[in-house]
Every structure is written in structure tokens, then in C-alpha cells.
C-alpha positions in Angstrom: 42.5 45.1 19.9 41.7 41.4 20.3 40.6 41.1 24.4 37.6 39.8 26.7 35.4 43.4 26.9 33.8 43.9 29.6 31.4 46.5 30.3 30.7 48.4 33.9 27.2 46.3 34.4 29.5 43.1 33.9 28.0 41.8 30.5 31.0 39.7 29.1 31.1 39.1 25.3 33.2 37.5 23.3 36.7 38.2 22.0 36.6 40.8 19.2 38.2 40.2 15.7 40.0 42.7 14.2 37.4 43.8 12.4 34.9 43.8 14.8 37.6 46.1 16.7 37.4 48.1 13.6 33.6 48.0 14.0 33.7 49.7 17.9 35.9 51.7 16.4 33.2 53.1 13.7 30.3 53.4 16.2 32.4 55.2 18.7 33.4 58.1 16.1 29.2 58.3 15.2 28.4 59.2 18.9 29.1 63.4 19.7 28.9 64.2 23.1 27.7 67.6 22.1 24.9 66.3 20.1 22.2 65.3 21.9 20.2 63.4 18.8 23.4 61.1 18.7 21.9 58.6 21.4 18.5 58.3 19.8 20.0 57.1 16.4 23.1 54.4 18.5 21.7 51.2 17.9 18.5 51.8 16.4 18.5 50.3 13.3 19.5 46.7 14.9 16.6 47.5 17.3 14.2 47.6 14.5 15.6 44.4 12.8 15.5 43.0 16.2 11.8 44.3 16.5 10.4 43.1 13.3 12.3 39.2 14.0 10.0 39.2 17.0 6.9 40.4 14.6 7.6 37.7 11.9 8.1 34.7 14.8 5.1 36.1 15.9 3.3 35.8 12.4 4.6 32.3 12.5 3.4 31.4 15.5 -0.4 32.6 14.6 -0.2 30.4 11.4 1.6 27.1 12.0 -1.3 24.4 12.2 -2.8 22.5 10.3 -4.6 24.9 8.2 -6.6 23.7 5.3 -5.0 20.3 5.4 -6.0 19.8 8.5 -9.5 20.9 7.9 -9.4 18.3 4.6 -8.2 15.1 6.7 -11.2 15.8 9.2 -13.0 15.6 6.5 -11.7 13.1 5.2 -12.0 11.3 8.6 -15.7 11.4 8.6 -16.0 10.1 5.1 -13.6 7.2 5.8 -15.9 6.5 8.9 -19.1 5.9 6.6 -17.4 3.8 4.5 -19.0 1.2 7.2 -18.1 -1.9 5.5 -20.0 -3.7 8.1 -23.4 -2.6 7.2 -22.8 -4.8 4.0 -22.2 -8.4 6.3 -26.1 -8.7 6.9 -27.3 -12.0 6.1 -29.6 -12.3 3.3 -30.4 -15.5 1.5 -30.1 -16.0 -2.2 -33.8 -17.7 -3.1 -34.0 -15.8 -5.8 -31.9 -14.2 -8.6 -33.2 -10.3 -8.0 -31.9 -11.0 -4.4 -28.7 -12.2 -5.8 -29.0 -8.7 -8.2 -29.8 -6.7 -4.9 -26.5 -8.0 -2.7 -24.1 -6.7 -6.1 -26.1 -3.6 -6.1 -25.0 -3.3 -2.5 -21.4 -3.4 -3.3 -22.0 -1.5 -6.6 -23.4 1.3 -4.2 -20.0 0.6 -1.1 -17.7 0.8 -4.8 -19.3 4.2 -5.5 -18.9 5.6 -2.3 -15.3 4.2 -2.0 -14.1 5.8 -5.1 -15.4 9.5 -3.9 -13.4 9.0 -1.1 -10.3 7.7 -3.3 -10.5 10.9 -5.4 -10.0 12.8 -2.0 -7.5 11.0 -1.1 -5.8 11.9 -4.0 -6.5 15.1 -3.5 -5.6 15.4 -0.3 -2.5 14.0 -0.6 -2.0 17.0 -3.2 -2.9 19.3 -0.2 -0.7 18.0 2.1 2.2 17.9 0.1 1.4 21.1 -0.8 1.3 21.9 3.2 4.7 20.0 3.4 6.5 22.0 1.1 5.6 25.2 2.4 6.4 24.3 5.6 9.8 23.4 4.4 10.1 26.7 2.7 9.3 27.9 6.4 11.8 25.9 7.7 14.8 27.2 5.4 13.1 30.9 6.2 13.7 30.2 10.2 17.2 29.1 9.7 17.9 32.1 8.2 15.9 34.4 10.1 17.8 32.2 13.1 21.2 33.6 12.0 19.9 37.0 11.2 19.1 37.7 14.5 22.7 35.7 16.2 24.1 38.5 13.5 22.1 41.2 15.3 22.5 40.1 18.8 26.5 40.0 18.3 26.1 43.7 16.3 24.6 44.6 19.1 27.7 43.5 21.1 29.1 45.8 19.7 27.0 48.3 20.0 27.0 48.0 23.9 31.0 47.6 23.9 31.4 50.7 22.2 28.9 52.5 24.6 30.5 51.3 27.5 34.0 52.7 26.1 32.2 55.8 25.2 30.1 55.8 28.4 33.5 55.5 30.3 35.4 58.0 28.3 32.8 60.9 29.0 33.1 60.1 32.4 37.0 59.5 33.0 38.0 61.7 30.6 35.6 63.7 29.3 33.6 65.1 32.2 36.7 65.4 34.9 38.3 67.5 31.5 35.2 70.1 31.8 35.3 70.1 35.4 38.6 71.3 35.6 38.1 73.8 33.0 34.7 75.3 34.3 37.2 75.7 37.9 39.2 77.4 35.8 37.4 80.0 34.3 34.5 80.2 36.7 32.1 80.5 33.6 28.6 79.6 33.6 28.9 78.6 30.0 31.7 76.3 30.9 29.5 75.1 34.2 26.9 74.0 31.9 28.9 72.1 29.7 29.7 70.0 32.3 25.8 70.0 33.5 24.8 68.6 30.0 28.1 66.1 29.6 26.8 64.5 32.6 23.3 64.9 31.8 24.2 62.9 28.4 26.0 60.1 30.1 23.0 59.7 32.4 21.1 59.5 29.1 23.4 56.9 27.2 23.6 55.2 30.3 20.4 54.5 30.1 20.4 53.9 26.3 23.2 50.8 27.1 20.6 49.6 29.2 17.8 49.2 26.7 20.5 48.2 24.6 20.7 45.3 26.8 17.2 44.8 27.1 17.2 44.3 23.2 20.2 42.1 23.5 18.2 39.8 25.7 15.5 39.9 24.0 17.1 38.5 20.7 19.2 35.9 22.7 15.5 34.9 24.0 14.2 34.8 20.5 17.0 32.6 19.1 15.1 29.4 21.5 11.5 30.8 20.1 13.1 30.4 16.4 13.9 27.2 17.1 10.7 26.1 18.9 8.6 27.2 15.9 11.1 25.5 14.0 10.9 22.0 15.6 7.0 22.7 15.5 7.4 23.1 11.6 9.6 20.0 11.4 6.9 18.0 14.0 4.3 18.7 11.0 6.5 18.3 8.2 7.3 14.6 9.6 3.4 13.8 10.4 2.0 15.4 7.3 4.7 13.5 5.3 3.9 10.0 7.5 0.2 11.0 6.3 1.5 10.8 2.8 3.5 7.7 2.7 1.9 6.0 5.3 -1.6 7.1 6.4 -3.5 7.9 3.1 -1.7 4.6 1.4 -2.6 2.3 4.4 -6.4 4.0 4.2 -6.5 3.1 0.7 -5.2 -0.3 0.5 -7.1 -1.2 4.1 -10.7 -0.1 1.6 -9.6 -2.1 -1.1 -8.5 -5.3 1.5 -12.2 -4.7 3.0 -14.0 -4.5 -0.5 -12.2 -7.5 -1.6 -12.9 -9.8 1.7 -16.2 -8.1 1.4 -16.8 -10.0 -2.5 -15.1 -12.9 -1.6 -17.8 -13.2 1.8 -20.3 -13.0 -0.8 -19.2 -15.3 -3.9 -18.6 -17.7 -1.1 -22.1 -16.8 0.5 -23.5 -17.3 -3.7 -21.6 -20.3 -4.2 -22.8 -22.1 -1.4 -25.8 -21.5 -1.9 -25.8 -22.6 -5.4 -24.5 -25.8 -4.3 -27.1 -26.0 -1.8 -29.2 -25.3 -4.6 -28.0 -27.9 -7.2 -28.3 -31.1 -4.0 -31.7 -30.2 -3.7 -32.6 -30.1 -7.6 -30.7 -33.7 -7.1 -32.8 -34.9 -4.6 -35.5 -33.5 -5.8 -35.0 -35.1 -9.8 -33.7 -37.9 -7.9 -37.0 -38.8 -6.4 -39.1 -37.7 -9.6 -36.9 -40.0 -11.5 -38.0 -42.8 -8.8 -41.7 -42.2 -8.6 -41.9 -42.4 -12.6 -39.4 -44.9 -13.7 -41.8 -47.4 -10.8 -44.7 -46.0 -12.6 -43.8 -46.3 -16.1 -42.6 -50.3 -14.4 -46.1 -50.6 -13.5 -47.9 -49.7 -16.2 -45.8 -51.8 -18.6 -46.6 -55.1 -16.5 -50.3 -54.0 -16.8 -52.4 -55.6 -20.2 -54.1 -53.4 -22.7 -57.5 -53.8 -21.1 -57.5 -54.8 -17.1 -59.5 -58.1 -16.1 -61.4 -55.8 -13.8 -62.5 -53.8 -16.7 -63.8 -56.9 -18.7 -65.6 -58.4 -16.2 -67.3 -55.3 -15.4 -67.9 -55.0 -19.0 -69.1 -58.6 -19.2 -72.0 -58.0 -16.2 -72.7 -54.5 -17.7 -73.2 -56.4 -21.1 -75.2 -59.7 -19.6 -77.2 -57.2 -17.6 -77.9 -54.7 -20.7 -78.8 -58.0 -22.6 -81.0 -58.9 -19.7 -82.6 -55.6 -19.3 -83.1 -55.3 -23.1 -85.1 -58.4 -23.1 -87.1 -57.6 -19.8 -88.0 -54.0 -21.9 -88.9 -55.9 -25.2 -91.1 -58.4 -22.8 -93.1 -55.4 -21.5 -93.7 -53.7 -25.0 -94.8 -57.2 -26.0 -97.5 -57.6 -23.3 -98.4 -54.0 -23.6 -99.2 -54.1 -27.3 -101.4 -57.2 -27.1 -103.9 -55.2 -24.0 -103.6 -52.3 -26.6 -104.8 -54.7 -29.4 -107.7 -55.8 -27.2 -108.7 -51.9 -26.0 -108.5 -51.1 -29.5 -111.0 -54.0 -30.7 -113.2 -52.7 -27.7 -112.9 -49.3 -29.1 -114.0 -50.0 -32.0 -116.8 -52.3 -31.3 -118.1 -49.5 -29.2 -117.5 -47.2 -31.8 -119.8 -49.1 -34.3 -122.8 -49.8 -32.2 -122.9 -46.3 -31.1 -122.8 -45.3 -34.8 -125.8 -47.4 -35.6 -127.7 -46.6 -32.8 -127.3 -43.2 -34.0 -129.1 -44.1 -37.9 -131.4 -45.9 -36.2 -133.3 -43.2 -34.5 -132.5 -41.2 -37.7 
């Protein structure tokens, strides 16, 4: 039976295969009118699947961000951040060599720092491709769990084709045939057969409706699927941009600044050197001026300076002058010695014979 089915609430599916047909077929002969625990188990199992699809969207839905990655690039982030390459432009001067010392510390220090944050970005990028392949994993898992549930919403097609035949049969056929056999016999037995046929139509009536429900509820899942799907793929891409684009550019952006960084400085160095070297120029160039006119001078000069002989002349004329000024005075002064010592003495002797006299 290959036709368009359509069911009394109008729900139109699509044509059935032959085995499909096969299929109605097989759920129609589980369903007995007379059992009553027949309509619980129609359908349930695909419920369930249906069910726990919802459940694991759900579970996917609750864990697709960023996760630890995320968490590690933030971090990452900050670290990056005070890698603040400007802090090493401050002007400083090279008087001296343990300045010089001190500025190649400073980049010995920035290098330090730049290679912690190198490892993790090494090791980041180990995280995130780690992210990325799970996510992948998640992917293919979606696909299938996207198909799963197109299988489940067209075996519940079925499901609800076959009700509606059975629904219509127990109504047509089914209850009109007990009607016309309670008239019959006029037996309460036969009354209530046809009391509890309709009573279990009203029932699986019911039961094609939440069959319905559950139908649209997997035809709305198939668009969640695929949301948390694309959201998967939306990460995928970025985390994998991160990894061929991001963490690279980061790196190579470090080592650009490091590099302009030395540069600023042997250029800083060097010209100061050369500043350096013109002044030690000038500098030996003047020295080399004041003595080569000095050494001039003193070889145009004679062993002993006129100035200094006749200096030495009128220190000699006046020591020779002086001498015999000095020699003049003794002279004089030994001659009144001479005298006071012949006076001495003469006074000496009369005093001496005065003396025997009166002895």
C-alpha cells in the first residue's frame, strides 16, 4: 500500500514504502482492543528515545562554552597585557657603563617574562586544540543524534498512521459490530463490550494525540540539533582562528616588539658612544693643543732665563755687599773690645795692688 495517509486530525505524512506499509501493518496486529495495557505500551519506546534526544541536547546545551580554554585565554589575556613593552621606552642616558648594565637587565627581565608567557601559549594552544577536537567529536555526535531523531519522528509516523487506521477501525467497524450484537441479544455483557470498545477508542484517541505532541516535539528538536550544532562549529572555527591565527600573531607581534625594543636601545648605545668618542676628540684635541704650544714654548726658552741671572747677579752683588758691610762691623767692634779689654785689665791690676798694699 503505497498512498498519501492521512489521519482524521489532518496530519499528512509522506508516502509509505512497502516496508513501511509492512511496518503499519506490524503495529496494527500489537494493538488488542480487548486489552486495555495495549495503548500504554503503542509508541512508547520511540517516546523514550525521543525523551532522552531532548535530555542529551539539553546536556549539550549546559556545556558548550568555552570551558577551560576559555578560562586559559583570559588568562592568557591578562599576561599578554603586562607584557607592557612600553614601560621599557623610558629615556635614560648611558654616562656610565652600570647604566648601560641596568637598560640590558631591563630586557633580560621583559625576555623572562616573555618566555613564561610563550610556554603558555604553547600550552594553550595544546588546550584549545584539545577543545577543538572534542568539539568535533560533538559535532559528528549531533549529526548522528540529528538523524536518530528524523528516524524517530518518521517511526513515529508510523505509529500515528497505524493508530488512526486502528482508531477508525474500532469505530467503523469495530464498535457499530458490538452495537448490533448487544441489540441483538439484549445482554448486559454484550452492552459493556461496547461501553469499554468506545471507552478504548476515547483512550487511544487520546494516545494519537500525545503521539502527536511527541511528533512535534522531535520535528522541533531537529532545528535545536542544529542550532547547538552551528554553535559547536562557531567555536570550532574561532578556537581554530585562535590557533593558526591568534596565538601565532601574539607570538610573532612579542618577538617584533622585543626586537624594535633592542634595536631602540643599540641605536640609543651607539649614539651615545659616538657622542662619546667626539667629545674624547675634542677633548684630546684641545689637550694636544695646550701641550704641543707648551712643549713650543719651553723649547724656545734657554737653560737658565735672563730674569733669573740678573736676579741672581743683584742677589750676589748685594750678598757681596752685605758680607762686607757684616765683616766692617765685626772689624770696628773687635777694636772697642780691644780697648774695653785693656781698660779691664788696667783696672784689674791697680785694684789688685791696692789690695797688697793695705795687706
Amino acid at each position: 500500500m503505497q498512498s498519501s495517509l492521512t489521519t482524521a486530525q489532518t496530519t499528512t505524512f509522506e508516502p509509505l514504502t512497502p516496508e513501511e506499509a509492512a511496518r503499519v501493518q506490524s503495529l496494527k496486529g500489537s494493538v488488542q482492543v480487548t486489552d486495555s495495557g495495549s495503548i500504554l505500551q503503542f509508541a512508547v519506546g520511540t517516546q523514550s528515545k525521543i525523551a532522552g534526544y531532548a535530555d542529551s541536547i539539553l546536556s549539550q546545551v549546559r556545556n558548550k562554552d568555552a570551558g577551560e580554554a576559555g578560562q586559559a585565554l583570559s588568562g592568557l589575556l591578562t599576561n599578554v597585557r603586562e607584557l607592557d613593552v612600553g614601560s621599557l621606552s623610558e629615556d635614560g642616558g648611558l654616562a656610565s657603563i652600570p647604566l648601560i648594565g641596568g637598560i640590558f637587565s631591563q630586557v633580560k627581565r621583559f625576555l623572562q617574562r616573555y618566555e613564561k608567557v610563550s610556554v603558555q601559549i604553547d600550552r594553550i594552544g595544546g588546550e584549545l586544540d584539545k577543545s577543538r577536537m572534542g568539539l568535533m567529536k560533538d559535532i559528528a555526535l549531533l549529526d548522528n543524534l540529528f538523524q536518530k531523531n528524523v528516524e524517530q519522528v518518521r517511526d513515529l509516523d508510523l505509529h500515528i498512521v497505524a493508530g488512526g487506521q486502528i482508531l477508525e477501525e474500532i469505530r467503523q467497524v469495530r464498535i457499530p459490530e458490538l452495537e448490533a450484537a448487544a441489540e441483538r441479544s439484549q445482554d448486559a455483557l454484550d452492552a459493556q463490550k461496547v461501553q469499554d470498545a468506545r471507552q478504548f477508542a476515547d483512550r487511544f484517541e487520546k494516545k494519537l494525540h500525545d503521539l502527536r505532541l511527541s511528533r512535534t516535539i522531535a520535528i522541533q528538536t531537529a532545528p535545536q540539533i542544529r542550532l547547538v550544532q552551528a554553535g559547536n562549529q562557531v567555536l570550532v572555527e574561532k578556537i581554530q582562528s585562535s590557533i593558526l591565527q591568534t596565538l601565532p600573531l601574539w607570538k610573532s607581534q612579542m618577538v617584533l616588539a622585543i626586537t624594535l625594543l633592542r634595536q631602540k636601545k643599540s641605536l640609543k648605545l651607539q649614539s651615545e658612544v659616538t657622542d662619546a668618542t667626539n667629545d674624547l676628540l675634542r677633548r684630546n684635541s684641545e689637550m694636544l693643543k695646550q701641550q704641543t704650544l707648551e712643549v713650543a714654548r719651553e723649547g724656545e726658552r734657554g737653560i737658565v732665563d735672563l730674569e733669573t741671572l740678573k736676579k741672581v747677579n743683584a742677589d750676589l752683588i748685594s750678598t757681596l755687599e752685605d758680607t762686607l758691610r757684616i765683616q766692617d762691623e765685626g772689624r770696628r767692634k773687635r777694636q772697642d773690645a780691644e780697648g774695653e779689654l785693656v781698660k779691664i785689665e788696667g783696672e784689674l791690676k791697680q785694684k789688685v795692688l791696692s789690695l797688697q798694699t793695705r795687706g
